[in-house]
NUDREN-40056 format. One record per residue: z, y, x of N, C-alpha, C in turn. Coordinates in steps of 0.1 Angstrom, whole numbers, plus 5000, padded with zeros to 4 digits. Layout:
ZYXZYXZYX ...
END
This chain:
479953465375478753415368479253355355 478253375344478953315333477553225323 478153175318477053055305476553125294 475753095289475153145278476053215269 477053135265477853155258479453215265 479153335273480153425279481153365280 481253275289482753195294482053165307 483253205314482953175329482553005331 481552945335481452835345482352785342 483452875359483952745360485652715352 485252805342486452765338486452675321 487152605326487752475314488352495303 487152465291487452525279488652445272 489552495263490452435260490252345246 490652225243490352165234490852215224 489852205206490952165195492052145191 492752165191494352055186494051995172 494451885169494551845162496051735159 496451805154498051735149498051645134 498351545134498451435124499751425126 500051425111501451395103501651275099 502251185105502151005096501850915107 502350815111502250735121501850615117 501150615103501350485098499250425097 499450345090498050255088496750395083 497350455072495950535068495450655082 496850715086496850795096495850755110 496750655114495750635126494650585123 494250475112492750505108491350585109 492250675108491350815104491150835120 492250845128492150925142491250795147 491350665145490050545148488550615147 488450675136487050665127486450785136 487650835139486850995145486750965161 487750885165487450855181485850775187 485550685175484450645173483050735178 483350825171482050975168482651045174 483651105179483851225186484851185201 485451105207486251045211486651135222 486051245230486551355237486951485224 486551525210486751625211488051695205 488851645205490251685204491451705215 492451735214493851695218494251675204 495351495207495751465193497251475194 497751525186499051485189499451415174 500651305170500851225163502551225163 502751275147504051275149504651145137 505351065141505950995134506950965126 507850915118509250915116509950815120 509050695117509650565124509750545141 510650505148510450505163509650395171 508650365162507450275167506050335167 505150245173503750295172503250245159 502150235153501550195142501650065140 502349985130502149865124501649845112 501549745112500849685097501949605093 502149745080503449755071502849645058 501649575058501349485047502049315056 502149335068503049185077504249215076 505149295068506749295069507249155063 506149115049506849005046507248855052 506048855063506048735070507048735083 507548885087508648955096509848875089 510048905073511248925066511148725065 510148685065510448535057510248465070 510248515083510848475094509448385103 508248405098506948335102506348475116 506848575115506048615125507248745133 507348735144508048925146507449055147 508249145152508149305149506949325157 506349225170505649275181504849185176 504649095166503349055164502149145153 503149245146502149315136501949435144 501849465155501949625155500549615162 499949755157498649745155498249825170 498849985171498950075182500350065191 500649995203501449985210501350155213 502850175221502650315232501750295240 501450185247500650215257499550265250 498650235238497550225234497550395232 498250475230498450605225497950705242 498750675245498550685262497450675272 496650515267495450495268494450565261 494750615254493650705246494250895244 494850925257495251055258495951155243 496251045238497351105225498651105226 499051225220500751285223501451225210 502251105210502851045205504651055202 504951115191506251175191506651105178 507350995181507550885176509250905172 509750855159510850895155511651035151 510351105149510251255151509551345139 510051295129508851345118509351505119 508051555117507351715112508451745101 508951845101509651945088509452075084 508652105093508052245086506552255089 506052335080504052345085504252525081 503852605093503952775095502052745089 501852745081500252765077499252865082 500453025082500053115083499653145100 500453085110500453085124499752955125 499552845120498452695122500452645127 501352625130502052575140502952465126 503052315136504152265132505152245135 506452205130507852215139508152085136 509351995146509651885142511051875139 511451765135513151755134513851785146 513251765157513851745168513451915176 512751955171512652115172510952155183 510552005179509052005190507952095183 507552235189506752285183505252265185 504452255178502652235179501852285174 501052425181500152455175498852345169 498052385158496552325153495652385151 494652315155493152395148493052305134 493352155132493252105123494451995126 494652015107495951925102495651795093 496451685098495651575090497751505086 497451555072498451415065498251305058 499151245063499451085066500451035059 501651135053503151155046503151015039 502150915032502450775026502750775012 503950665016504750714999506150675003 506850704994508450674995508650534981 509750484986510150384972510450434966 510750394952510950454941512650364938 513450454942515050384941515250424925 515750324919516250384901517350394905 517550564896518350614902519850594891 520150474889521350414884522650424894 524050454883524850424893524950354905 526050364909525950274926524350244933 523250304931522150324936522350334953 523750424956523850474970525150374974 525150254974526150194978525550114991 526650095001525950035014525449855009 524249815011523649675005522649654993 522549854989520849864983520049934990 518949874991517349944997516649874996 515749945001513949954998513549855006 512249795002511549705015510349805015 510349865029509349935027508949995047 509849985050509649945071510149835076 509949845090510849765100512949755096 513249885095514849915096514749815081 514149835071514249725061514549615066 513949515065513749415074515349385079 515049455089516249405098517549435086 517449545080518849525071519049375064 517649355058517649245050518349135059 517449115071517948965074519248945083 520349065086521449085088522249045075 521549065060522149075050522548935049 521148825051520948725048521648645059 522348685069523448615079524648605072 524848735066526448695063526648675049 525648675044526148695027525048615019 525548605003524548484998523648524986 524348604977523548654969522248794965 521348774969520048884964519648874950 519349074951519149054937518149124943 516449164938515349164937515249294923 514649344924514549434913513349524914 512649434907510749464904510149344910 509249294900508349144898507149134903 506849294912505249284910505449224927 503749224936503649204946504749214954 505149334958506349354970507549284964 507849294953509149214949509449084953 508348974951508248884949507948854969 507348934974507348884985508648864997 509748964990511149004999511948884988 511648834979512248744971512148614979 510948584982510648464989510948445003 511048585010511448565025512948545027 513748595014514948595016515948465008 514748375002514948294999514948185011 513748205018513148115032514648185045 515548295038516448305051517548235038 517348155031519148095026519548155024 519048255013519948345002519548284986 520748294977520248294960519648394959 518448354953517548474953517448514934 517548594928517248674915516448774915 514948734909514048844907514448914889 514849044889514949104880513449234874 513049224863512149264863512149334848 511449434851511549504834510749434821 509249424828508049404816508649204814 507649184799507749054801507348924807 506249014820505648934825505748934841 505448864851505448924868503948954869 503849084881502749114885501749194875 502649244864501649274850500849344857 500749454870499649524871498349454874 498049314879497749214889497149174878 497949104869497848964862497848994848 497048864841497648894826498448774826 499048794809499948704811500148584812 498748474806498848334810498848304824 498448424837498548374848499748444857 500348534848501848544850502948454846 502748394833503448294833502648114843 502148124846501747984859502548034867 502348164875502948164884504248194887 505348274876506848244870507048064873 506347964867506447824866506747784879 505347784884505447784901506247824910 506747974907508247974916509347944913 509147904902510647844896510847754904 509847624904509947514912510547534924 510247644933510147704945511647694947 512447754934513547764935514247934935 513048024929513248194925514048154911 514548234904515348254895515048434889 514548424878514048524870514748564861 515048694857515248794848514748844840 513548854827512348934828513049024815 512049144814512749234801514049254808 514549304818516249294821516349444825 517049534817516849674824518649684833 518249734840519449744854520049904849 521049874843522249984843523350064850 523449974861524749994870524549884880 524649934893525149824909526449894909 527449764908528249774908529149734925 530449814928530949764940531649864946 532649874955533349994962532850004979 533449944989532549974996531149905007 530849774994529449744991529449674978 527249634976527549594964527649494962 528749474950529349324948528749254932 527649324925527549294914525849414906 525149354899524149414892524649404875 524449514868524649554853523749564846 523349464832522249504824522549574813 521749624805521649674792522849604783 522249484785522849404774524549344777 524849414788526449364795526249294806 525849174804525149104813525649184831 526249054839526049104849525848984861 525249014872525148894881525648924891 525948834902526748874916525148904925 525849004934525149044946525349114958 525049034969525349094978524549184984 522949174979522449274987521349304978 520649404972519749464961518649544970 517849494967516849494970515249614958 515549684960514649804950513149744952 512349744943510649694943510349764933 510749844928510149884920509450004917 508350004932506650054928507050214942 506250304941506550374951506150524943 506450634952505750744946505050814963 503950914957503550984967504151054977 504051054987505251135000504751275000 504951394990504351474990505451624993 506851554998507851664998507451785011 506751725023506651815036505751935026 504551885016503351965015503652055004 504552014998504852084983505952234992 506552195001507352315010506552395017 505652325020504152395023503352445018 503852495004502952524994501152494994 501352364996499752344996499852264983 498552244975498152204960498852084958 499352064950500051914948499651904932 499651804931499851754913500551614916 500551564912501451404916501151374927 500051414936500251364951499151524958 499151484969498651604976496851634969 496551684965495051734959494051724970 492851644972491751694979490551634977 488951684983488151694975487351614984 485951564978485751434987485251434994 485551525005486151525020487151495027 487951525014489351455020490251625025 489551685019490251815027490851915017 492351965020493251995009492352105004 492952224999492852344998493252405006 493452425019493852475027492552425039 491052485037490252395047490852355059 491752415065492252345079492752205076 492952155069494252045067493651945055 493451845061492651725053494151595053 493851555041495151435041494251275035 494651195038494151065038495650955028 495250845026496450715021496450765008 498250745009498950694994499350834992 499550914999499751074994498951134988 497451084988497151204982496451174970 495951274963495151254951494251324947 492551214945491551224943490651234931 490351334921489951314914490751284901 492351314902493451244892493951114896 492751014907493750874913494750894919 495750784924496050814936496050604938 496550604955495950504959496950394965 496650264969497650214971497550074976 495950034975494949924982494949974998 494349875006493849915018492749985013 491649875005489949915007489850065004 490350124996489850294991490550355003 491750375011492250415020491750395031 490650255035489950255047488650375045 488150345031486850435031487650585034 488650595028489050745034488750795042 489150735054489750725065488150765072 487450665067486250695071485450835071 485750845058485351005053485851095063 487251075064487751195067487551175085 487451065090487051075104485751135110 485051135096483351195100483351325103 484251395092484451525088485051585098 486551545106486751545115485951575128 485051505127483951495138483251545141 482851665126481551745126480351725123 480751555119479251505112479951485092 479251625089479951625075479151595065 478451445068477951415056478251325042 479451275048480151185043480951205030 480951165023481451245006482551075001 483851114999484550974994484250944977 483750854976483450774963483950674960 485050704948486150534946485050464936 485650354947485050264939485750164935 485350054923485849954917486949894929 487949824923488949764939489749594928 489349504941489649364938490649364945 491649274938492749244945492649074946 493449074959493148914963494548864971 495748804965496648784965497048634975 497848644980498748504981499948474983 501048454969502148474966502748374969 503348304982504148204984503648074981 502048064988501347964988500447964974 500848044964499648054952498448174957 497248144954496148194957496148284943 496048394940495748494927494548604934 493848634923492648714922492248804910 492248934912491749004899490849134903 490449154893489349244891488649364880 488449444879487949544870489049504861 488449554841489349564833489649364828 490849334832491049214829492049174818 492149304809492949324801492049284783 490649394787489949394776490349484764 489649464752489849524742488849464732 489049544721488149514709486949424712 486249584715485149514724484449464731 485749374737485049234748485649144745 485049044749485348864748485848854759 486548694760486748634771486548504768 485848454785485548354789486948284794 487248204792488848104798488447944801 489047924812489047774817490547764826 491247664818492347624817492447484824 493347424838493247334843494847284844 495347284837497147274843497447194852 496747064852496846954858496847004870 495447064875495447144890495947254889 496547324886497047444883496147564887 494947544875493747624881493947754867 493947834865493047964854492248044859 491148074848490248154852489748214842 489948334840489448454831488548564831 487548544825486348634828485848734814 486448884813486448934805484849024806 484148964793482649014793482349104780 481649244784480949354774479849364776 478949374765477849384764477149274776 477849154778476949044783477149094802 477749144801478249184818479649154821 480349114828481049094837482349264839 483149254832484049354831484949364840 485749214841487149234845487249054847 487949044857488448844857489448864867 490648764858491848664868491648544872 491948484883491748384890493048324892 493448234888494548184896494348054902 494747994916494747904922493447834928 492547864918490947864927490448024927 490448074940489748184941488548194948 488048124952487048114959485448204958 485548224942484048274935484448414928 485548484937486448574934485748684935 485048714948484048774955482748844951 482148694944481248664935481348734923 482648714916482448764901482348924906 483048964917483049124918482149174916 481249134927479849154929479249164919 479149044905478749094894479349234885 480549264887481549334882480549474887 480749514902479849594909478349654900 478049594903476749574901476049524887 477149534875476549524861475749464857 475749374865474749204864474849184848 473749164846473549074829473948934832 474448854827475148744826474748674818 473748684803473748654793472948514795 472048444809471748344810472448214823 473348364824474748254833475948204825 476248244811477548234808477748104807 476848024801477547894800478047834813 477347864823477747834835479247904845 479448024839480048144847481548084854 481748044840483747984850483947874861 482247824862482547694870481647764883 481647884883480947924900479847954903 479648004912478348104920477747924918 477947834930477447684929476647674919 477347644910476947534895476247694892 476247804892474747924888473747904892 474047904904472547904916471447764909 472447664912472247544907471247534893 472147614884471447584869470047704867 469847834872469347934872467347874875 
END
């Protein structure tokens, strides 16, 4: 006897496959969003490179600065993989994708067919690629094995050099300061955090860690790591050289797009897809820092959660879901300083700025306005109305009977309105 649809009764239809490439935050995300809405209709299998389950690679710094361990950030234990009937191949990253047969192969030679492919690839650091670049005592902060190199580093040895000023730099600066190392942030532009910040709240917060006891470079271009067999020294432009025992790269990342480009699937600076989330290859949707939307590419949580969203709907078979970037705040806390920024906080011709200056409290607040709306604002030290100004930023709020009010808060608005 057979069903409507000519398959015997009693026999047990075989799932989907669906194979995900990436073990990391945007990856399992996505397999979240779809378990949600679909939670029987796959087999998942999950291949990773690192030999752990999913953690939250934004807690390495509080790992590195000694406030929390390896088993307090991890987000998907094994068990949790297990508990949710997913084939978990941990330490094992994918090296080939057969497009033409659906199959993936792994380093370790584990083969997997798919009905659908989801990459996860991330991004890689961006090592400058200067002499002694490959000497044992430079790397990336960018996993766990980091980490641990670092704070092995910071047992036997005294000097760090830091190289790049923005977020991640400054955060492996401070942990390895908090493990009793000379710490030296070396940085190209003339300000820290230029992507972040402008520069009156780049230099507060240079001030601030000075006190802390960081030691800055700025404008310093790195020529040469010097050393035989580790490194014993950093080289600038200018001759200039400082001691170091362990070098530390920050400076910024690029798209993980080597598996896909061998896979001749569409690349331009990061993997191409459309707002579904799905390459040119309709089997194969990619999510995070790999890929690129529209000419973006990404590197917040918030746009990578909405992804994730998208792409777990689509997943799912409920395809109504379309990704739309949107504006993205950043909301900082750099070694006890609170920073906040938003839309264009840079300006131009065409806009003014609003500024309130507190040194005393070591407060700034910058609110860059066009045409009587709310463009772009930096916050430093009070961020509280951070939220708030977005929201106007969002939403192209006329401002023109809040301004005199605007630097002093949602409060003193509501209040005066």
């Amino acid at each position: 006897m057979t069903s409507a649809t000519g398959h015997p009764k009693s026999a047990k239809l075989a799932k989907p496959s669906l194979v995900v490439i990436g073990n990391g935050m945007a990856g399992m995300r996505t397999v979240e969003e779809l378990q949600k809405m679909a939670p029987d209709l796959y087999d998942i299998t999950v291949f990773g490179a690192e030999p752990y389950g999913n953690y939250n690679r934004i807690l390495l710094s509080p790992v590195l600065a000694g406030d929390k361990g390896v088993e307090d950030i991890m987000l998907h234990t094994r068990e949790w993989y297990q508990q949710n009937s997913i084939t978990l191949h941990a330490g094992d990253p994918v090296e080939h994708i057969d497009r033409r047969r659906r199959i993936v192969r792994s380093r370790a030679g584990v083969e997997v067919k798919y009905d659908r492919l989801l990459l996860a690839t991330g991004s890689t650091p961006f090592i400058i690629p200067v002499p002694g670049h490959q000497l044992p005592g430079v790397i990336a902060f960018r996993d766990i094995q980091d980490v641990e190199t670092m704070l092995a580093a910071a047992r036997d040895h005294r000097h760090a050099v830091i190289i790049g000023g923005g977020l991640l730099g400054l955060e492996a600066a401070n942990g390895l300061l908090r493990q009793g190392m000379d710490v030296t942030v070396v940085h190209v532009t003339d300000s820290l955090m230029n992507q972040q910040l402008d520069k009156p709240a780049s230099a507060l917060l240079k001030k601030a860690l000075e006190l802390k006891g960081f030691r800055f470079m700025l404008e310093a271009h790195t020529t040469e790591i010097l050393g035989a067999e580790r490194v014993t020294a950093v080289r600038f432009k200018d001759g200039t050289e400082i001691p170091a025992d362990l070098v530390v790269m920050a400076a910024g990342v690029r798209p993980n797009i080597a598996l896909a480009k061998k896979s001749h699937l569409h690349c331009e600076r990061a993997i191409v897809v459309d707002d579904t989330m799905q390459t040119y290859d309709p089997r194969i949707y990619a999510v995070g820092e790999c890929v690129q939307h529209r000419d973006a590419t990404f590197g917040l949580v918030a746009p990578i959660w909405d992804q994730a969203r998208v792409c777990g709907a689509h997943l799912a078979g409920a395809g109504h879901r379309r990704y739309v970037q949107q504006a993205t705040a950043t909301k900082l806390k750099v070694t006890g300083v609170d920073l906040y920024s938003a839309g264009d906080f840079i300006g131009g011709e065409d806009t003014e700025d609003l500024v309130l200056r507190d040194p005393r409290k070591g407060i700034y607040k910058r609110l860059v306005l066009k045409d009587n709306q709310i463009v772009g604002a930096v916050l430093y030290g009070d961020v509280k109305d951070g939220p708030w100004y977005f929201d106007l930023i969002q939403h192209k709020t006329d401002v023109s009977s809040l301004r005199n009010h605007l630097l002093f808060g949602q409060a003193l608005c509501v209040q005066a309105a």
